[in-house]
N, C-alpha and C positions, 0 to 999 in steps of 0.2 A: 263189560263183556265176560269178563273171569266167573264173577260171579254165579251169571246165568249159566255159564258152561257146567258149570259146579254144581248148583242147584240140581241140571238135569241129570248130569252120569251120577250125581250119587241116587238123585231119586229122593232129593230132600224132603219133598210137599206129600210126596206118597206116602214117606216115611211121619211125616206130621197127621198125616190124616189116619193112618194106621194108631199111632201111637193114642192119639184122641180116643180113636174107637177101645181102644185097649184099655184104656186110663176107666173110662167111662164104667164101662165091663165090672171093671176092680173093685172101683166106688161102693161102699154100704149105703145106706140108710143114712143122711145126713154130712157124708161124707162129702170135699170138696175138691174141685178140680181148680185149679191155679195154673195158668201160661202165660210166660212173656213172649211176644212174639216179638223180631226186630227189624222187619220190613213189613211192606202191606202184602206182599203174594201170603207169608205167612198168617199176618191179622184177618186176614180176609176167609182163610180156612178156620181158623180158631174160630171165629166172630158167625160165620153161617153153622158149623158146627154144633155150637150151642143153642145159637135159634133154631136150630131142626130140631133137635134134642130137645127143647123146652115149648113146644107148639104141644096143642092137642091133639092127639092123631085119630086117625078113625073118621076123617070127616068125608064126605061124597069124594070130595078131588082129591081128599091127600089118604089112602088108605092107614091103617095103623102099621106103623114100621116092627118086623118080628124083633125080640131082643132089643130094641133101642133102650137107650137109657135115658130115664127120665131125669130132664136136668132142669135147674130154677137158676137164672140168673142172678148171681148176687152183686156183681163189680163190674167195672167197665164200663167204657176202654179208662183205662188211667195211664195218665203219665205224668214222666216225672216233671217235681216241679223245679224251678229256675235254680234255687240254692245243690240242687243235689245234679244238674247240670254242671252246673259251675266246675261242681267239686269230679265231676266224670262225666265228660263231654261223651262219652260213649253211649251214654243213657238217652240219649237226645230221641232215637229214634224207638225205644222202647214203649210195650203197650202192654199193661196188665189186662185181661177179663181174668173173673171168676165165676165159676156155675157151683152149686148144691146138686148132688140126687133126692132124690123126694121120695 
């Protein structure tokens, strides 16, 4: 319950999806976008973020988005593996993606 309290008066996920959009913005020409995220409300913003970001835009249903950033997915989802559990049980619930701008 703490959690979710938490999450909302700070305005966490607003603040992840801000940050995204910003990160994105920043990026050059080949440049890469890296997040760990450590729950699924988080993964789940990173993870459609990039697939909107990395689709073709301009098509009948989906117009072209002004400003988006064009992203390629490079990684993900990764996690970690058993030995580096061991070593930080903390890591358990961590999730890498990474995208490219193109």
């Amino acid at each position: 319950s703490f959690q979710a309290i938490r999450i909302h008066l700070k305005r966490e996920l607003d603040e992840l999806e801000a940050g995204l959009e910003a990160a994105a913005r920043l990026l050059v020409g080949g440049g890469r976008l890296a997040v760990i995220s450590f729950h699924s409300l988080e993964d789940r913003i990173v993870k459609r973020f990039i697939r909107a970001n990395s689709q073709v835009a301009g098509s009948r249903r989906r117009p072209a988005a002004t400003g988006a950033a064009r992203l390629r997915k490079i990684a993900g989802p990764l996690r970690p593996s058993a030995a580096e559990i061991e070593r930080n049980p903390r890591a358990r619930s961590a999730v890498l993606r990474v995208a490219e701008r193109r």
